[in-house]
C-alpha positions in Angstrom: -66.5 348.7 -155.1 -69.6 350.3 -155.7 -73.1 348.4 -155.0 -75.3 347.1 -157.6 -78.8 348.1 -156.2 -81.2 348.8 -158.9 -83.3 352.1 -159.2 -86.5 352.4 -157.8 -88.8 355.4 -158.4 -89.5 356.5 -154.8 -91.8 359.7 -153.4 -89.7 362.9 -153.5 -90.5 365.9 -151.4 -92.6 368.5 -153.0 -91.9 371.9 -153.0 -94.0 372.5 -149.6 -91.4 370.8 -147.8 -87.7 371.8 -147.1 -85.6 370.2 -149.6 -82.1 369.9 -148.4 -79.6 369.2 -151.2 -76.2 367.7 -150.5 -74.1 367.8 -154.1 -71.3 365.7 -153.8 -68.3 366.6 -156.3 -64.3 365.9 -156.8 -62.7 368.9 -157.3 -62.2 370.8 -160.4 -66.2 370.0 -161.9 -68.5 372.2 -162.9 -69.4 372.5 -159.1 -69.5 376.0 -158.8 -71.4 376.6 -162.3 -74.0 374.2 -160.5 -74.1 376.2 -157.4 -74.5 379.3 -159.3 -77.6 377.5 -161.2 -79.3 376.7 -158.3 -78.4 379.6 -156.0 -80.3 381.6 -159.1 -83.6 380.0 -157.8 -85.8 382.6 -155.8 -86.5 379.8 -153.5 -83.0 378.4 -153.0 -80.2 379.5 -150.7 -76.9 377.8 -151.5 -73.9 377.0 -149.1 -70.3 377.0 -150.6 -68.5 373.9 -149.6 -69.0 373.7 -146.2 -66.7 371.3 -144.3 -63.7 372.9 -146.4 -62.1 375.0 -143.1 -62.6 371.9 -141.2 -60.6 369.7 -143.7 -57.8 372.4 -144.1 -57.7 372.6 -140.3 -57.7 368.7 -140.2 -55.2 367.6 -142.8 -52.9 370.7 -143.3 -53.4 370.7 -146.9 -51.5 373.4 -148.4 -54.2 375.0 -150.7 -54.5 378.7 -151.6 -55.3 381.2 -148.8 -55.9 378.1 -146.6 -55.2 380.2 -143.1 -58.3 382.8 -144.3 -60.4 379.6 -145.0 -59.7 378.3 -141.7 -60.4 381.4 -139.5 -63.3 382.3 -142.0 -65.4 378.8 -141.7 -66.8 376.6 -139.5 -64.0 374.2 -138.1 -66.2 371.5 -136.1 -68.0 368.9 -137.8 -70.6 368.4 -135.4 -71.2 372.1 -136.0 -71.3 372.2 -139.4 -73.4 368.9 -139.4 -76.1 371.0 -137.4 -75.9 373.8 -139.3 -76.4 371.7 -142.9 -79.7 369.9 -141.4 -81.3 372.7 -139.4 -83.1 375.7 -140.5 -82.5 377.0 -143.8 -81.4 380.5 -144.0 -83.4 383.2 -145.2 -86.8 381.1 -145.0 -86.0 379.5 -148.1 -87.8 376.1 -149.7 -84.7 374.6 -151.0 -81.0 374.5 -149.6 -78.2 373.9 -151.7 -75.2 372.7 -150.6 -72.2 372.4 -153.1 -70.0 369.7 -151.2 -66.5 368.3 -152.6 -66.1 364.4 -151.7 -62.4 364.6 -150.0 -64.2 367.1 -147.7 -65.8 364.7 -145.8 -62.8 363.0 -143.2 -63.5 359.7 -142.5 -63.9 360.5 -139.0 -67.0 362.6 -140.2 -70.5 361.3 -138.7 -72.3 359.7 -141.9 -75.5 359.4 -140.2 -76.7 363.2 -141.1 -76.4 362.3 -144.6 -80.1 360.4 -144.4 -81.7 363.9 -143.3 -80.4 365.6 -147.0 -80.9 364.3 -150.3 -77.9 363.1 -152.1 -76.3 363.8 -155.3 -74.0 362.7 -157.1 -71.8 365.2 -159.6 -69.7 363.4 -161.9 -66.3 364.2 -164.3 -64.7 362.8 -166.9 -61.4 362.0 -164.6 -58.8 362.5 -167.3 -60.5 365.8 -167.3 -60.7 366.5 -163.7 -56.4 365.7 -163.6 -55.7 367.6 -166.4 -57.1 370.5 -164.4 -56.2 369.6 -161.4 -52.4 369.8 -162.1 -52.5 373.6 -163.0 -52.4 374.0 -159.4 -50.9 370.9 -157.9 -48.3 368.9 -159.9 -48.7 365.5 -158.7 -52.5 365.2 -157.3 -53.3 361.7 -155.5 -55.9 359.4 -155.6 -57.3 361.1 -152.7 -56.9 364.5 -153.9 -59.3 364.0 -156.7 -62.3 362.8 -154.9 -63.4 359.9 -156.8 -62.5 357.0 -154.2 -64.4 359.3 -151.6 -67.3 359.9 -154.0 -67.5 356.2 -154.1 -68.0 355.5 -150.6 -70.3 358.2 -150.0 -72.3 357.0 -152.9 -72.3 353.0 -151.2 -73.4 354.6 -147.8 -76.7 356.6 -149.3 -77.4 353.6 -151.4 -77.2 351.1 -148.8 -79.1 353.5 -146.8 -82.3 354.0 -149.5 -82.4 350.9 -151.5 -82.1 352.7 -153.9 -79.7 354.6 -157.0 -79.2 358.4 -155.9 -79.0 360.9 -158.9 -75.9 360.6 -160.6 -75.1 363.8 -163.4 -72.1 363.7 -165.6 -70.9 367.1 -166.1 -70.4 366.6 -170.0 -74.2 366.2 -170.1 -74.9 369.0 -168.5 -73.1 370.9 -170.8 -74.4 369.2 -173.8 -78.1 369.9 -173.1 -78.4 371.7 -169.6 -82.2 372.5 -169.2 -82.5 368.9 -170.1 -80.4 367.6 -167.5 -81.7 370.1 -164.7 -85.3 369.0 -165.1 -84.1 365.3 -165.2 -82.3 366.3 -161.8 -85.3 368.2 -160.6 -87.8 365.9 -161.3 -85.4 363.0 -159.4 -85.4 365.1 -156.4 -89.1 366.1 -156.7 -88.7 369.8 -157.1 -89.7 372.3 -160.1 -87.4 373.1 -162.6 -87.0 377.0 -163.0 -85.8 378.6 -165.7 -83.6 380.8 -163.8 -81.3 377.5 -163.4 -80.3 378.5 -167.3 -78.3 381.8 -166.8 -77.4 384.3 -164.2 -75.6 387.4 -164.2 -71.7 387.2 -163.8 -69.6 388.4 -160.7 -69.0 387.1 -157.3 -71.9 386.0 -154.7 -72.2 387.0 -151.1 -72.5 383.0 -150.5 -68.8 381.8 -152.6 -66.3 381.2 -149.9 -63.5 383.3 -149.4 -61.3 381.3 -151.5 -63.1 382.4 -154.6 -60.5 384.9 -155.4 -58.2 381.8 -156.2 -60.6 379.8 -157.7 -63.3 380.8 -159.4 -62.2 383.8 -162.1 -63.9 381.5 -164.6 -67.2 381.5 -163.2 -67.3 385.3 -162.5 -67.3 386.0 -166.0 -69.8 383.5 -167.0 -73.4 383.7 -167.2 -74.4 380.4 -168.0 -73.1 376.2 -168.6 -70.0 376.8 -170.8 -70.5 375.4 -174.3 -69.6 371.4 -174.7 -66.2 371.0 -176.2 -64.6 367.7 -177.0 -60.9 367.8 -176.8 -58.2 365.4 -177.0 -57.0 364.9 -173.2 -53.4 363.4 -172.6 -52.6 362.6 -168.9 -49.5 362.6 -167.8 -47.1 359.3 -167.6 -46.6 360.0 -163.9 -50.1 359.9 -163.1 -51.9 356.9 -165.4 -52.5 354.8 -162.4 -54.3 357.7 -160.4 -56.4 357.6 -163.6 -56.6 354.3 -164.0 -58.4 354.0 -160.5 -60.5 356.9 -161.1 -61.4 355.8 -163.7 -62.7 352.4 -162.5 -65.2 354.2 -160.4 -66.2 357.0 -162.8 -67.1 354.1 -165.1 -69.6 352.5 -162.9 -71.2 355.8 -161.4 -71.4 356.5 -165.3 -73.4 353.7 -165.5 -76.1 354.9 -163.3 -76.5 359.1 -164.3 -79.5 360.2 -165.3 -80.2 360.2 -169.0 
């Protein structure tokens, strides 16, 4: 269940400072379309899902190419951990780091998550499943990331005292520039207009699993356009979405606006 604190306008870092941003997302978001937003920024390096070799490692998920992911990435947490609070590469101001919820084991230290600031990316979840199923039939709560999201969320709030940034990905493609400054402005950075648009193709900083994933965000060059579409989730999976659902709602509650 997710806590109740209310918001509290707090002092952000300023753009002098290193700003290290954790972006916590289920799968099948507009994750990557975020990352490529940010890693746009002159001042910004990004880091594509971090822990994901370690979680393939861990929990034998079959995913796509998930024996390159392994013996391409970073396998021990503790590493990783080190690697996502320490320097950031190439003298940058800002460090992005696109993470996915279901990522993060529970036997995954939470205590580094004080030294980054959190975020919070949000999906419809009828949405996310519907996607979701074009590569794996019968997803599980787990699978889609909202019951980790939850917990994650919890721990950063009981942490601050406070409500991290929450986005909804339909916002963001309503009115983007809108809800980047709103998420700039909450983590105390300037908004750049180079967050709008960027030039398709891969990035030197996608993981290796790109090839399997990401087609649709090669050829973009910018938020796709908001649709609204009639969503029907299949009989076999209403109460995966019924759960999800219950914690979308109340993470909804709390996005910026």
């Amino acid at each position: 269940m997710l806590l109740a604190i209310p918001r509290t306008q707090s002092e952000g870092p300023t753009m002098e400072a290193p700003v290290r941003v954790a972006m916590w997302s289920g799968p099948r978001n507009i994750s990557t379309a975020m990352m490529r937003a940010w890693g746009n920024r002159p001042d910004t390096f990004v880091v594509d899902e971090p822990f994901y070799a370690f979680y393939l490692k861990k929990t034998g998920a079959d995913h796509p190419g998930a024996d390159e992911v392994i013996a391409a990435g970073e396998t021990d947490w503790r590493k990783i951990i080190g690697q996502l609070t320490g320097p950031i590469p190439n003298r940058a101001r800002i460090f992005y780091q696109k993470q996915m919820t279901h990522h993060l084991l529970p036997k995954v230290s939470r205590d580094w998550l004080r030294e980054v600031t959190n975020c919070f990316l949000i999906r419809d979840p009828a949405e996310v499943i519907t996607s979701y199923i074009k590569k794996n039939r019968e997803p599980t709560v787990k699978d889609v990331g909202f019951v980790q999201q939850a917990e994650i969320f919890n721990f950063v709030q009981r942490q601050t005292g406070s409500v991290p940034p929450v986005i909804d990905a339909d916002d963001v493609l309503r009115d983007p520039e809108r809800m980047l400054r709103l998420l700039c402005d909450a983590i105390g950075v300037e908004f750049s207009d180079a967050m709008l648009s960027w030039l398709p193709g891969p990035r030197e900083t996608d993981g290796v699993w790109a090839k399997y994933w990401y087609a649709e965000v090669e050829r973009s060059t910018s938020f796709a356009p908001y649709r609204e579409r009639k969503i029907d989730v299949p009989k076999s999976l209403r109460e995966v979405h019924t759960r999800c659902r219950e914690i979308y709602e109340r993470l909804y509650e709390m996005r910026l606006r």
